[in-house]
C-alpha positions in Angstrom: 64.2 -37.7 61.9 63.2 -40.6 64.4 60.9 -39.7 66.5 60.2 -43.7 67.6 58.7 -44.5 71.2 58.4 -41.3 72.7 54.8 -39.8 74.1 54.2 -37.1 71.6 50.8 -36.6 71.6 50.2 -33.5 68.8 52.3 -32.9 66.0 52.4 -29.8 64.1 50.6 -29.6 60.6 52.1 -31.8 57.9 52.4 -29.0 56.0 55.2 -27.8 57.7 57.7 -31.0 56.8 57.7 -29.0 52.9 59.7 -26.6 54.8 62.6 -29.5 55.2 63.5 -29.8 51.9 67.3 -32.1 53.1 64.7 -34.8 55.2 64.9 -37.9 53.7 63.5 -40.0 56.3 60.4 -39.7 58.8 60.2 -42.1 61.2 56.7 -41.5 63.9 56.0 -45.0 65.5 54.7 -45.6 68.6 53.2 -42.3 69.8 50.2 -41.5 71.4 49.3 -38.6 68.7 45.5 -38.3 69.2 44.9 -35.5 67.0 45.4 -36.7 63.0 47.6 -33.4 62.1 46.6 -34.2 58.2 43.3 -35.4 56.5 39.5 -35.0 57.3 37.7 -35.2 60.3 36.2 -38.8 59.2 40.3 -40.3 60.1 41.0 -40.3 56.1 44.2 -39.3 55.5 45.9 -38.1 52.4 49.6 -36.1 52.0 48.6 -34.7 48.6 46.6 -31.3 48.9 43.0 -31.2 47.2 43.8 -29.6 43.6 44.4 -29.9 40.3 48.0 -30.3 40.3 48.5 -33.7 42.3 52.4 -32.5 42.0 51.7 -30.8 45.1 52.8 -32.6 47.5 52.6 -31.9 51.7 56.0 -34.0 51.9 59.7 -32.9 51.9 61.0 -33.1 47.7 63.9 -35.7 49.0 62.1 -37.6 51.2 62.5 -41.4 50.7 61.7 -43.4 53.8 57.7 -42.3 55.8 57.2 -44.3 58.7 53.4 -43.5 59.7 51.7 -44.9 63.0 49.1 -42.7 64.1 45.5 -44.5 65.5 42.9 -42.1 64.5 43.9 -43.4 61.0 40.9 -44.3 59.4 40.8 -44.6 56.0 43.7 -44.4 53.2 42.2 -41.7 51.2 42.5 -41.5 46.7 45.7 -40.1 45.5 47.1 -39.8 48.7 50.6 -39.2 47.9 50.9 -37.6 44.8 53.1 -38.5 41.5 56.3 -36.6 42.5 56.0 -38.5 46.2 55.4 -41.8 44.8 58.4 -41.4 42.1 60.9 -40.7 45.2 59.7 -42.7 47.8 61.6 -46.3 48.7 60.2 -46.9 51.6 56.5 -46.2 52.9 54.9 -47.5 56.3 51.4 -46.9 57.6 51.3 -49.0 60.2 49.4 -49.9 64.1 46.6 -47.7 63.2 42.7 -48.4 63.0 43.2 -48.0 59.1 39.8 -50.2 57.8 40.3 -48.8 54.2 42.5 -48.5 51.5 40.8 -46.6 48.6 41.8 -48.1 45.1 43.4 -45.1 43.9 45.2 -44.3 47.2 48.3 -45.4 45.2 47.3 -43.8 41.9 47.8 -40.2 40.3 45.8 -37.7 39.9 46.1 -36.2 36.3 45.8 -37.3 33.3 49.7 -37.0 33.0 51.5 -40.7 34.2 54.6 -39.2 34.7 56.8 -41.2 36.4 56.4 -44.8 37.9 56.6 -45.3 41.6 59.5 -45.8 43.0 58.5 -47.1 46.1 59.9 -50.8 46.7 58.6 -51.3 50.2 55.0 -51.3 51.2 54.0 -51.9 54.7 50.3 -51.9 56.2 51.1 -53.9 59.0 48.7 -54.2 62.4 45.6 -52.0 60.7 42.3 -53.2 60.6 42.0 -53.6 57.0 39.1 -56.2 56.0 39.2 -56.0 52.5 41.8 -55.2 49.5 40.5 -53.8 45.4 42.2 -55.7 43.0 43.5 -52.6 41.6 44.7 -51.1 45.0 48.3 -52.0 44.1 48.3 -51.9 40.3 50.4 -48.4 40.1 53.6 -50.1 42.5 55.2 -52.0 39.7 58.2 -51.8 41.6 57.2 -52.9 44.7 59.7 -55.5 46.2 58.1 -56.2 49.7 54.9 -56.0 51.0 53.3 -56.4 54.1 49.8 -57.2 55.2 50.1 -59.0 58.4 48.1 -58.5 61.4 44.8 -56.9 59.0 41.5 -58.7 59.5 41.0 -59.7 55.6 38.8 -62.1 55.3 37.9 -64.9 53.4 39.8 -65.3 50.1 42.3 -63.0 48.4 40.8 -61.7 44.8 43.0 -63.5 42.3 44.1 -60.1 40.2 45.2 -58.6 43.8 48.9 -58.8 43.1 48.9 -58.9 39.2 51.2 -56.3 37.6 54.0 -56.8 40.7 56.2 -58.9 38.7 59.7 -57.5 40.9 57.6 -58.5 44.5 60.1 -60.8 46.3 58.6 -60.9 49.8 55.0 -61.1 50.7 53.5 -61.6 54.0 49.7 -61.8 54.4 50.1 -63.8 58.4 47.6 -63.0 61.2 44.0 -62.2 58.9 41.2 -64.3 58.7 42.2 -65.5 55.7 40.4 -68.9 54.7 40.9 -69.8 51.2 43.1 -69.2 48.0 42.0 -68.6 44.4 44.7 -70.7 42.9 45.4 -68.3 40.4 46.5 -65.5 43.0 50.1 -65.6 43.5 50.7 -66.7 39.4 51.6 -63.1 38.5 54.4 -63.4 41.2 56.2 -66.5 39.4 59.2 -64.9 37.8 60.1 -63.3 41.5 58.5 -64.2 44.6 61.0 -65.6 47.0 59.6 -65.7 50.6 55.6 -66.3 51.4 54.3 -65.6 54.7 50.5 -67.2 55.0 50.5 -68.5 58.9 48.0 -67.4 61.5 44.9 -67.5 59.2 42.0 -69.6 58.7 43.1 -71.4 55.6 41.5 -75.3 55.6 42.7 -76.4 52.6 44.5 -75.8 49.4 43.7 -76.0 46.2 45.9 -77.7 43.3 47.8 -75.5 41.5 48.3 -72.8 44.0 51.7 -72.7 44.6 52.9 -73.3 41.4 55.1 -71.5 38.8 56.9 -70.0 42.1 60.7 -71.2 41.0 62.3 -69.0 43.0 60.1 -69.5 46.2 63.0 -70.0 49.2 60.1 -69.6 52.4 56.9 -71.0 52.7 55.4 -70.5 55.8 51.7 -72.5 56.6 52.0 -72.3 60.6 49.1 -71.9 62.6 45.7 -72.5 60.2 43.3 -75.5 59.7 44.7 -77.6 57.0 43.6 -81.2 57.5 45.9 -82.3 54.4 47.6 -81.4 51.7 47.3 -82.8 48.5 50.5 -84.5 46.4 50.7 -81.9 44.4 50.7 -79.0 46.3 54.1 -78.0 46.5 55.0 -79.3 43.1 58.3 -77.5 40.9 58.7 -75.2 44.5 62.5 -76.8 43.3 64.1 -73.9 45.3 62.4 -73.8 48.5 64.6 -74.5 51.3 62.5 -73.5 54.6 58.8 -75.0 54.7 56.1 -74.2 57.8 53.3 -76.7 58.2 53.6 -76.6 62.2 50.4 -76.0 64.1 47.7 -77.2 61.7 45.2 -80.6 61.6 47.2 -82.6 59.8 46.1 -86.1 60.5 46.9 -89.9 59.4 49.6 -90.2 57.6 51.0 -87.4 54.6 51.0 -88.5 50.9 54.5 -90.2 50.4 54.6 -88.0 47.1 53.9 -84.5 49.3 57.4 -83.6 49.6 58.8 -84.8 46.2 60.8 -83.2 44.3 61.8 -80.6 47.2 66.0 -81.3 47.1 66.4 -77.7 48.4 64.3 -77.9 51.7 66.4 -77.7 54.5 63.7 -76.9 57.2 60.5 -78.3 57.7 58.6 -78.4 60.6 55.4 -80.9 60.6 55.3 -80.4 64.9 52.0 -80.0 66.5 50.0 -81.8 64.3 47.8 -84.8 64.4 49.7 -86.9 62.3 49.8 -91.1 63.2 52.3 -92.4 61.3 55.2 -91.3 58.4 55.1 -93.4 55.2 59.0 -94.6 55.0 59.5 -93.3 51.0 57.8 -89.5 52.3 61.5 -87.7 53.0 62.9 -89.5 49.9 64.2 -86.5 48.1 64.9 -84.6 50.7 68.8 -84.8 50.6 69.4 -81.4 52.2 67.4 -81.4 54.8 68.7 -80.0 57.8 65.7 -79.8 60.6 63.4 -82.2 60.7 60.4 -81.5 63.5 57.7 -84.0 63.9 57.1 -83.4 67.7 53.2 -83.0 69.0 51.9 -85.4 67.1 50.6 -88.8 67.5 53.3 -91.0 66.1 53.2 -94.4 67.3 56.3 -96.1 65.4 58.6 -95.7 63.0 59.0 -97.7 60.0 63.1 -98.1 59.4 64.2 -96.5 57.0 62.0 -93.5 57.1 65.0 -91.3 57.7 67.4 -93.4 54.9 68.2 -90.0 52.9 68.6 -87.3 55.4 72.2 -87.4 55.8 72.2 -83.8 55.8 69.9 -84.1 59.4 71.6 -81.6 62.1 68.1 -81.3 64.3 65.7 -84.1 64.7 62.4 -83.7 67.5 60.6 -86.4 67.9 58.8 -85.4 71.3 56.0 -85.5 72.3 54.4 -88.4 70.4 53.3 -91.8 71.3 56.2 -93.6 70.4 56.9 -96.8 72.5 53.3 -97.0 73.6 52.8 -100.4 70.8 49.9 -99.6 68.2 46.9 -100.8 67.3 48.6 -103.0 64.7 51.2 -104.1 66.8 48.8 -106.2 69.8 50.2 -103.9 71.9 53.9 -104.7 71.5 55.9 -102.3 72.4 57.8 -100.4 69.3 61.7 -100.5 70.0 64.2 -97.8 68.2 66.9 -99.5 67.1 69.9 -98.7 64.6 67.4 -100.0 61.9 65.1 -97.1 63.0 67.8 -93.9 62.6 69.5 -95.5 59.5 71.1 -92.8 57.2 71.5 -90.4 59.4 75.5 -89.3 60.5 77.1 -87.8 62.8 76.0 -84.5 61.4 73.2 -85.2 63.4 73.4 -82.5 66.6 70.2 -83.1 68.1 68.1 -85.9 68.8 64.9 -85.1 71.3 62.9 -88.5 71.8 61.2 -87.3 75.5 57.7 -87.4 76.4 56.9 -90.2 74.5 54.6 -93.7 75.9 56.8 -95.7 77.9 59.9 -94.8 75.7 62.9 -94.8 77.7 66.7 -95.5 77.6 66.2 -99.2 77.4 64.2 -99.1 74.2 66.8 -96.6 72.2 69.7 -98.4 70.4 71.8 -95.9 68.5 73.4 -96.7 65.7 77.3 -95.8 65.9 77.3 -92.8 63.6 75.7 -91.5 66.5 77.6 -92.2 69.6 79.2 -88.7 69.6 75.8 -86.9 69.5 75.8 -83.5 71.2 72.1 -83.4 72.6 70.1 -86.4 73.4 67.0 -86.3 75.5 65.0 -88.9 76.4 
């Protein structure tokens, strides 16, 4: 049943969906239910009826996908589900509700009696208002292979046993919370499986060494949108798989370590735009063989050194916009910096797209391209 984007606004009781034994799937999303048709008055909410026999479960007995958006949502109440729910379930969403709370045996059973694991594989508490997260909370998922916890307000820093015991988790987004720092050891019980990290939108000013590594298998690393000022050489050390790498939107300033990037052959995105940065040490995209997207526009780049771009024969995008380029630095008495073939040596005609606009003084006079590049599909000065 998909009862998406409609203006129900009551439902019957919950105990009623036992009565649909062939339901697999409940989908209730963007609603305007006022009335929460299961739980207590305070908005806690729970689909396991208050017994002994935590067997007892108000859901259908085939029921593997719950989609649940209702606001008046408060609070993710103790053995909410039940062991026979939690053993069936793939999917589960409790999303776009005022949700503050997730009580640390909401995932848990009741008796004595383990029974089963859960089988659910996909967690989503997306766009709640959850502020804080008990190390334990997620201890009983062990199968859990996505999990979303975007758009919450947690705050602060991540307790470093939050994720242990999830050794199958794959995907993991923890984007737009108020998140400012990470205990280095948080993510280390993810190593054997974590493939795709979504950290951007928080409030994260630095990070510490050691954070990111173990991750092996780590393809996405997303950083948009915090308050890094720099990132130490280490930090993305043995991430020997990642291919796609976020550091758009932060404070990055000066010039990045020319041993930041090392060792990343796999990275074929990275976006460095709307920064701070001044300059690009000529050895910094040295490894990066595959790289197919290179932005560094928004910042404050006044030259380039050639050769900087000697390796990235791979390069299909390159933005350069939106610097200072052209303008003649400090170190240069004001001369102004021309681009010639020197400058884009390395690259080939794989190179699609070149955007060198909005820069000082820069202008069709100052570019010389080199010949691998005289077929080159988008050019804009």
């Amino acid at each position: 049943i998909n009862l998406n984007y409609n203006h129900i606004r009551a439902i019957p009781p919950v105990a009623l969906l036992a009565c649909l034994p062939g339901l697999t799937k409940l989908v209730l999303l963007r609603n305007h239910v006022t009335e929460q048709p299961i739980g207590d008055a305070d908005g806690s909410v729970s689909f396991c009826l208050e017994n002994d026999d935590d067997d007892y479960s108000l859901m259908p007995s085939n029921l593997t996908l719950l989609v649940w958006s209702i606001s008046t949502v408060k609070r993710l109440a103790a053995h909410a589900f039940g062991r026979r729910a939690l053993s069936q379930l793939d999917g589960l969403r409790l999303e776009n509700s005022d949700m503050v709370e997730v009580d640390p045996l909401a995932f848990a059973n009741k008796s004595s009696n383990a029974g089963p694991p859960a089988a659910v594989r996909e967690l989503s508490l997306e766009n709640n208002r959850i502020v804080t997260l008990d190390p334990a909370t997620f201890r009983p998922l062990v199968n859990l292979v996505e999990l979303t916890l975007s758009q919450n307000c947690l705050t602060g820093s991540l307790h470093p046993d939050t994720f242990l015991g999830l050794d199958k988790l794959e995907i993991l987004y923890l984007g737009q919370n108020r998140i400012t720092a990470i205990h280095p050891d948080t993510f280390k019980p993810l190593a054997g499986s974590l493939r795709e990290l979504g950290l951007a939108t928080n409030q994260i000013g630095s990070i510490q060494s050691g954070t990111f590594h173990g991750l092996a298998k780590l393809n996405t690393l997303s950083l948009s949108n915090n308050e890094l000022v720099s990132v130490a050489p280490d930090t993305f050390a043995g991430l020997t798989a990642l291919a796609r790498l976020d550091l758009d939107s932060n404070r990055l300033s000066g010039t990045l370590h020319p041993d930041t990037l090392a060792g990343l052959g796999a990275l074929r995105e990275l976006n460095l735009d709307l920064n701070q940065l001044q300059s690009v040490e000529p050895s910094t995209f040295r490894d990066l063989v595959q790289l197919e997207r290179l932005w560094l526009n928004g910042n404050l780049l006044e030259r380039i050194v050639p050769g900087t771009f000697a390796t990235l024969g791979a390069l299909k995008s390159l933005r350069l916009h939106s610097n200072r380029l052209g303008g003649g630095g400090e170190g240069d008495g004001g001369r102004r910096q021309r681009l010639g073939p020197d400058v884009f040596a390395g690259l080939t005609d794989q190179l699609s797209q070149l955007y060198l606009y909005d820069n000082d003084g820069l202008d069709a006079t100052a570019v010389t391209l080199p010949p691998s590049l005289n077929n080159i599909a988008e050019f804009l000065i």
